[in-house]
N, C-alpha and C positions, 0 to 999 in steps of 0.2 A: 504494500500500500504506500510506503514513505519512496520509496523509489518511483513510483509510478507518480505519488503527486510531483517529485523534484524533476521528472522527465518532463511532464507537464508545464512547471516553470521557467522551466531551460527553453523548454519551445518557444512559448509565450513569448519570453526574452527576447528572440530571435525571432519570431515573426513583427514583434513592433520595434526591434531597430534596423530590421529592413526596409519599411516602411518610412523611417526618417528619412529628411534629404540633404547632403552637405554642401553647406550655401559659404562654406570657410574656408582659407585659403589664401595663396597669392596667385591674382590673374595670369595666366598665361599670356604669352605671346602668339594673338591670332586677330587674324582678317576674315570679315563675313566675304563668302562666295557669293558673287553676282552674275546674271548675265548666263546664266547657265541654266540648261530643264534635263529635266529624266527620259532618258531614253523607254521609247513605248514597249522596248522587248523587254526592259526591268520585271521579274516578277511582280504580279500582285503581292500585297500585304504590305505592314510594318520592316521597313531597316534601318539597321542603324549598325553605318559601316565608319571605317578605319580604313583610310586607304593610302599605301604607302608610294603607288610607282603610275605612270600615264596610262599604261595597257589597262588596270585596273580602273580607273577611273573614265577612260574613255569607253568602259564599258555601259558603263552608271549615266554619266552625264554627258550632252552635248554642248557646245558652244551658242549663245542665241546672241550675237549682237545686234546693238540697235542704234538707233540715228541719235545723235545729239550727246551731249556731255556727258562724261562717265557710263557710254554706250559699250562699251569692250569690254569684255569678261574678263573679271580675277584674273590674274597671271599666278600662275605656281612654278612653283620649280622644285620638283618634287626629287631633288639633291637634298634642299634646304627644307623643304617643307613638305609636311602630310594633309590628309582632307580629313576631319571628321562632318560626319552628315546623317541625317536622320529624315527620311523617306516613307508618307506614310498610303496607304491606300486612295485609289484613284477616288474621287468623290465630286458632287453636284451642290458642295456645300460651302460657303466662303472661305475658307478656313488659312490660318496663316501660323507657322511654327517660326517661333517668335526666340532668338540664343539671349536667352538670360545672362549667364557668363561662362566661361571657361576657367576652371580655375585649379592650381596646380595643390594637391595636397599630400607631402610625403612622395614617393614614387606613381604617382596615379593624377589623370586629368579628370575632374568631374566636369562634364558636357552639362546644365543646364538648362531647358527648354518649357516655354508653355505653349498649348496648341489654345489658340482661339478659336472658334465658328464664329459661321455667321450667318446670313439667310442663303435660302436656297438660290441658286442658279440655273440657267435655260444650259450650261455647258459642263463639260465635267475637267477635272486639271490632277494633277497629282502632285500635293505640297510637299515641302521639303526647306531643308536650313543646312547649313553646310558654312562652315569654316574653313580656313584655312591659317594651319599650324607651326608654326616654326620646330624644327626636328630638334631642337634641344629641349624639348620638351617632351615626359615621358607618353610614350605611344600607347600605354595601359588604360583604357577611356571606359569609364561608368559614366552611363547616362541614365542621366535620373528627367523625367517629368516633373516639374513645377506644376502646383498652381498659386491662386492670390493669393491663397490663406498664408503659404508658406513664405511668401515675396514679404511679405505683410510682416510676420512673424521677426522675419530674419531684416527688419526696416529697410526694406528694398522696395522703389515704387519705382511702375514701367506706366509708360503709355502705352493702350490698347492697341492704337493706329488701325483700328478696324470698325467699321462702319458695322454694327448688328442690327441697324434699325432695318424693316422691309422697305426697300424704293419703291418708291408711289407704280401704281399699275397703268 
């Protein structure tokens, strides 16, 4: 009986500090990816890659330039730098994955992210966030989900930069 309750509390333990999120640290050195979409052969689902070299990465992502200032996608140079990215199912829904911070703790980067919605669309897209890392920084990447409560919690305030309201009909 004493053993089974102290297995019981050990679990416990370990299911609610997996559930914590670590918002602590010194920020990494890293640039948001721009300019760049998911390639349509990507499987469906949730990913959330680490990518160290071009072939890998030109597999994932394509190039999307566009007209006018800061039209050129990120440059990598993947000597010096890696990608982390987080890729989520194709959807008809506003949504935008939003990098909280990147931040170095001990031998390990924590990836932080919150996904917003927002109202429905006539199209479908496949969101995604993605970084780009400076390789002296260690490539071991947990990524953890935010939400407000935790932004909140940990005195971190973001702007939304997303429209939830319905546009008029």
């Amino acid at each position: 009986m004493r053993k089974t309750l102290i297995i019981s509390i050990v679990s416990a333990m370990a299911l609610l500090s997996s559930c914590a999120v670590n918002l602590q640290g010194v920020t990494a050195n890293y640039t948001p990816m721009n300019n760049y979409y998911v390639n349509n052969y990507m499987k469906s689902g949730t990913h959330k890659l680490v990518i160290h070299n071009k072939q890998d990465f030109e597999s994932v992502f394509g190039a999307a330039a566009v007209m006018g200032r800061n039209g050129q996608p990120t440059s990598i140079d993947f000597r010096h730098q890696f990608v982390i990215a987080v890729i989520l199912p194709e959807t008809s829904r506003q949504t935008q994955i939003e990098t909280v911070m990147v931040n170095r703790v001990g031998d390990r980067l924590y990836y932080s992210y919150i996904i917003r919605e927002g109202h429905m669309t006539s199209y479908t897209t496949r969101p995604f966030a993605a970084v780009v890392v400076d390789r002296n920084e260690p490539s071991d990447v947990v990524f953890q989900r935010v939400t407000d409560r935790d932004l909140e919690q940990a005195g971190i305030r973001r702007n939304t930069g997303l429209n939830t309201a319905r546009p008029p009909l």
